[in-house]
C-alpha positions as CSV (number, residue, x, y, z in Angstrom):
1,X,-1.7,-10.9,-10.5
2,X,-0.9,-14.6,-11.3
3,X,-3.2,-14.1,-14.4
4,X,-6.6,-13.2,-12.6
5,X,-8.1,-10.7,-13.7
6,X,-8.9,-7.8,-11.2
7,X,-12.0,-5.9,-11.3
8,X,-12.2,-2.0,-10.7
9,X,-15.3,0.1,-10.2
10,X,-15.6,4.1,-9.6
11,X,-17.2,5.1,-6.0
12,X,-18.5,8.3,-5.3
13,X,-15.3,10.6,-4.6
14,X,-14.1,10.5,-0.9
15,X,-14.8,13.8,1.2
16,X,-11.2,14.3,2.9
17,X,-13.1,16.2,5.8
18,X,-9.7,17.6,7.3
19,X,-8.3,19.4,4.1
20,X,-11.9,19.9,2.2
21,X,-11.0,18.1,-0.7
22,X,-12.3,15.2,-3.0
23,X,-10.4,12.5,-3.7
24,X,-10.9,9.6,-6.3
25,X,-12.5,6.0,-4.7
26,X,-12.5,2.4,-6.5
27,X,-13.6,-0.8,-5.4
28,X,-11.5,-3.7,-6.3
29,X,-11.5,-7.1,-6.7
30,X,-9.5,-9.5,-5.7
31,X,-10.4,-13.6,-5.8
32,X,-13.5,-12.7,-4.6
33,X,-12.7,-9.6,-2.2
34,X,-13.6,-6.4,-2.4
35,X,-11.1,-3.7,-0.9
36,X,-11.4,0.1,-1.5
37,X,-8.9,2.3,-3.0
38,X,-8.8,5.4,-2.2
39,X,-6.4,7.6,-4.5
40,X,-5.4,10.9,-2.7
41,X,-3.7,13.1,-6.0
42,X,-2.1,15.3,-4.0
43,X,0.5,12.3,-2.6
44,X,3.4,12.0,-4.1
45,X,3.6,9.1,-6.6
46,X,7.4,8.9,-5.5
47,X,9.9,7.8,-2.8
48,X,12.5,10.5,-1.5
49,X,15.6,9.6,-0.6
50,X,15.6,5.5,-0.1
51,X,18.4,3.7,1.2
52,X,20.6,1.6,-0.5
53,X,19.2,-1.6,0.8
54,X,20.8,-5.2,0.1
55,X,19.6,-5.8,-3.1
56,X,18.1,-2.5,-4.4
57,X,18.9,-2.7,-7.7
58,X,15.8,-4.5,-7.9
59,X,13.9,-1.4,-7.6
60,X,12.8,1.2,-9.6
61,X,12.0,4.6,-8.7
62,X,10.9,7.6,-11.1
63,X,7.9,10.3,-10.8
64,X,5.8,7.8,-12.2
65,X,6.2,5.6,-8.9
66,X,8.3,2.9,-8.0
67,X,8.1,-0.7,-8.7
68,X,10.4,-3.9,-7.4
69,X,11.0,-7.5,-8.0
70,X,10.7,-9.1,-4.5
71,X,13.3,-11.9,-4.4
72,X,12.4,-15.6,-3.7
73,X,12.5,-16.3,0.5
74,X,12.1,-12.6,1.3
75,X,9.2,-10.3,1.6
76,X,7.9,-6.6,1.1
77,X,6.7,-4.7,4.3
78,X,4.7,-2.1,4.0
79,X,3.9,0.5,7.3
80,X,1.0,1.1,8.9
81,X,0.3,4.2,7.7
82,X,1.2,3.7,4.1
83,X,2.2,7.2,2.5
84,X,3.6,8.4,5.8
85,X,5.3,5.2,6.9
86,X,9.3,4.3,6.5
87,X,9.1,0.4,4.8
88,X,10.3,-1.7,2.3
89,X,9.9,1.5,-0.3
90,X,13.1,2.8,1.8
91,X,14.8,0.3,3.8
92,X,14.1,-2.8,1.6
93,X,13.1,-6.3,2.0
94,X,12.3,-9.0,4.9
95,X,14.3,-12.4,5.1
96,X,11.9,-14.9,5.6
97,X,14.0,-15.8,8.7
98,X,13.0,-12.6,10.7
99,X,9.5,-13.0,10.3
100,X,8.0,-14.1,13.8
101,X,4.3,-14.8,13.8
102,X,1.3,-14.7,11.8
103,X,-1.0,-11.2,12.0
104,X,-4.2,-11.8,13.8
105,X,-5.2,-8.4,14.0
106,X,-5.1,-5.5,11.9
107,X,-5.1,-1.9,13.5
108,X,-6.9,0.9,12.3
109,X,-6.9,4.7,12.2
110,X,-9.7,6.0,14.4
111,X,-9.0,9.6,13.7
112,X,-11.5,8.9,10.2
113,X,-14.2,6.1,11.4
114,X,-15.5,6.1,7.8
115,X,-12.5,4.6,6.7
116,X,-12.3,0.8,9.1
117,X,-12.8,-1.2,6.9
118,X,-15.0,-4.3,7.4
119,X,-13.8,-7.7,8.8
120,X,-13.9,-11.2,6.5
């Protein structure tokens, strides 16, 4: 994280109403931001069955979880609903050249309300 140092702290576990279960919750921060992490064990830490993208050899993928080395000019999408979503984990990066726009918006899941987030 450009040498910054980021800041964890332990919530109280999330309540996962749907499948009665607990999951672990952290704050974190970042430059002065605090986001919540929520981190659901029973996800897979893995990516089945990416494509071989332009430039995949930039990527690793084990049980442990993946990591990649996003080249200079391009960028790495991720969906909107991150652990069920097809993105960068599977079909790669974003030229700089096909990116149109600048988000103004974020959308949320309304099937949880607990879960919006706030707006900075």
């Amino acid at each position: 994280m450009n040498g910054k140092k980021v800041d964890y702290q332990p919530l109280p576990d999330y309540l996962d109403e749907e499948h009665l279960s607990y999951s672990k919750q952290y704050a974190e921060n970042l430059t002065g931001v605090t986001h919540r992490i929520l981190n659901d064990e029973r996800a897979p830490s893995y990516v089945q069955n990416p494509d071989a993208f332009p430039r995949h050899e930039l990527c690793t993928y084990n049980i442990e979880g993946f990591a990649c080395t996003v080249p200079q000019g391009q960028y790495f999408m991720m969906g909107d609903n991150r652990d069920n979503s097809l993105d960068s984990r599977y079909w790669g990066f974003v030229p700089d050249q096909n990116i149109v726009g600048k988000a103004f918006f974020v959308w949320m899941n309304l099937g949880d309300i607990k879960r919006i987030g706030s707006f900075h």
